[in-house]
Steps between C-alpha positions, in 0.01 A plus 500: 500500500460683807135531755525729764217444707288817693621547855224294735438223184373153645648159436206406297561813233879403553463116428273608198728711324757226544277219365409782195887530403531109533214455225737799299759243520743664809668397725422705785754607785305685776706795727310633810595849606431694793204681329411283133580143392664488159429247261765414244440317196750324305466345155150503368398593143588884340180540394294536775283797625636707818140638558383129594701526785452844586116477542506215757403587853753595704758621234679807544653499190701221248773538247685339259940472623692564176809457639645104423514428888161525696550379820850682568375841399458732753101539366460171686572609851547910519584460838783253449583177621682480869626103490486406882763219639420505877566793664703645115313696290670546140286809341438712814650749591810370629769419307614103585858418477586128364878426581750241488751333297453346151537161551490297852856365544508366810333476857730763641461744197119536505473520847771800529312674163165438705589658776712779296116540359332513804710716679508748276091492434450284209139312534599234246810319466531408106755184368508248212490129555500433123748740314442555150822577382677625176756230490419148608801458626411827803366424808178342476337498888430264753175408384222391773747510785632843416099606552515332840726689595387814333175436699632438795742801513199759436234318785754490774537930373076564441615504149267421179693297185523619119679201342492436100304214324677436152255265388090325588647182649654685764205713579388264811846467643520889525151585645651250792742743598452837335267765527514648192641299168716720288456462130853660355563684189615174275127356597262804453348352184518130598158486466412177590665575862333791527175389455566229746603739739118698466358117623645531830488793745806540587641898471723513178751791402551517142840634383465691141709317214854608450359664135121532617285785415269631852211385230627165487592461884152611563371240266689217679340620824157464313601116470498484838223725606267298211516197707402653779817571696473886574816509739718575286806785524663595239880646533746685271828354450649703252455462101844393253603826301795552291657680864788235607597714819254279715349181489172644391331820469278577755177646377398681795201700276329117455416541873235822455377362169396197636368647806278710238428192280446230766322424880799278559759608695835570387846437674846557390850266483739757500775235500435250215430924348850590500679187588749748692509524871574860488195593311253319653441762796449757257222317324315365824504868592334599114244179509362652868491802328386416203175321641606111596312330705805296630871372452635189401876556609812253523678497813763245586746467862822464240375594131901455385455170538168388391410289280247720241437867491794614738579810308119593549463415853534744797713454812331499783621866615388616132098350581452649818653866326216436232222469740560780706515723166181349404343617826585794410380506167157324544295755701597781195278253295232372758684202620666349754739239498 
């Protein structure tokens, strides 16, 4: 269900409507605009009359959402949603960079990727702590003192942190040190995590599923966005076809459906996309062009020898060549970089 009110409606009419759709049996998640305050209704019974709702003072107009996620369709918020981390804005109209390696390795690695990031214009440096790997036997990550260092690397740079939370219990630990908390493909329906992640406040970037449908990634944001958490950013990472040529297949036309679909804004991981160093400057350029509203991108001081994702990950030479082709590309779409 979905109020718009009338341009210039008070917070009496507003907190009247909202009491009307609680008696309906909604739960009601309320989105001020620049000109009208949206009122979004979730749950509540089918059978209910829209012209209730539509007579009350100070309603512009109400309608029922038939699509199966309310709160992440773009009806919600026209305008879209700009997700501000100090002086970042994820949604605007620059396109933010998140670099870095895969995993912190050591003290001397993330502080050479952080300044690899920094230097070449990156505004968040991105690494995991807790590696959720294939084979138990792979590299695993340092755990709490790999985000200690991951932390400390970006401050000493003015960078934020992106750093992935595999499961609820660690939730706490990684709002210490991150910025934003990375849900990864292998967790986009854990549902229970997610909707402990729409408790806190905390930004979250939610990776689609390996096999996930844009329906069902924008469904798992809805998780997150239903318990009030509307920070959310969700991010392409390429889909599993029957192609074997790269890791994944990177579905670059994801990033202007969602944009059409959702208020959320979108970013792109051209490097879990192709798992292929070569390819991943092609598809940063295509997800700038395409519409994305940022980059998640692995970058690492000596990718030959790291210890997860080192086919994927850029030499240092190879990042700053990216960004000064995205430069270029950005302003042909309206964005800078």
């Amino acid at each position: 269900m979905l109020v718009v009110m009338q341009e210039g409606a008070t917070e009496l009419q507003i907190q009247a409507v909202i009491d009307r759709l609680i008696e309906m049996g909604f739960d009601v998640h309320r989105s001020t605009g620049v000109i009208h305050t949206v009122l979004g209704g979730v749950g509540g019974k089918d059978d209910f009359d829209v012209g209730i709702l539509e007579v009350m003072e100070g309603v512009k107009e109400a309608h029922r959402i038939i699509s199966p996620y309310k709160l992440a369709s773009r009806v919600f918020r026209p305008g879209g949603t700009l997700v501000k981390i100090g002086d970042v804005e994820i949604g605007g109209p620059r396109v933010v960079v998140m670099a870095g390696p895969c995993s912190v390795e050591s003290r001397e690695q993330i502080e050479r990727s952080a300044e690899i990031a920094a230097q070449g214009g990156a505004q968040i440096l991105r690494g995991g702590a807790f590696k959720p790997r294939s084979s138990p036997y792979s590299f695993q990550g340092l755990g709490e003192e790999g985000l200690k260092l991951l932390h400390e690397a970006a401050r000493r740079r003015g960078l934020l942190v992106v750093s992935e939370v595999m499961e609820s219990a660690q939730i706490p630990l990684l709002a210490q040190y991150a910025d934003i908390l990375q849900v990864g493909a292998r967790n986009m329906q854990n549902f229970n995590l997610l909707r402990d992640l729409g408790r806190q406040r905390a930004p979250v970037l939610l990776k689609r599923g390996i096999s996930a449908t844009i329906e069902e990634l924008l469904l798992s944001a809805e998780y997150i966005l239903a318990g009030g958490n509307y920070d959310v950013i969700l991010c392409e990472r390429g889909i599993r076809t029957f192609e074997t040529y790269t890791r994944n297949t990177m579905d670059i036309s994801a990033i202007p459906i969602v944009k059409k679909l959702s208020h959320l804004p979108m970013v792109a991981d051209p490097s879990h996309g192709t798992g292929r160093r070569d390819k991943v400057v092609p598809m940063a350029r295509a997800a700038v062009a395409a519409g994305a509203d940022g980059l998640l991108v692995e970058v690492h001081p000596d990718p030959d020898h790291a210890l997860s994702d080192g086919a994927q990950s850029l030499l240092p030479e190879q990042f700053d060549d990216m960004m000064r082709q995205l430069r270029m590309i950005a302003p042909a779409v309206g964005r800078t970089v």
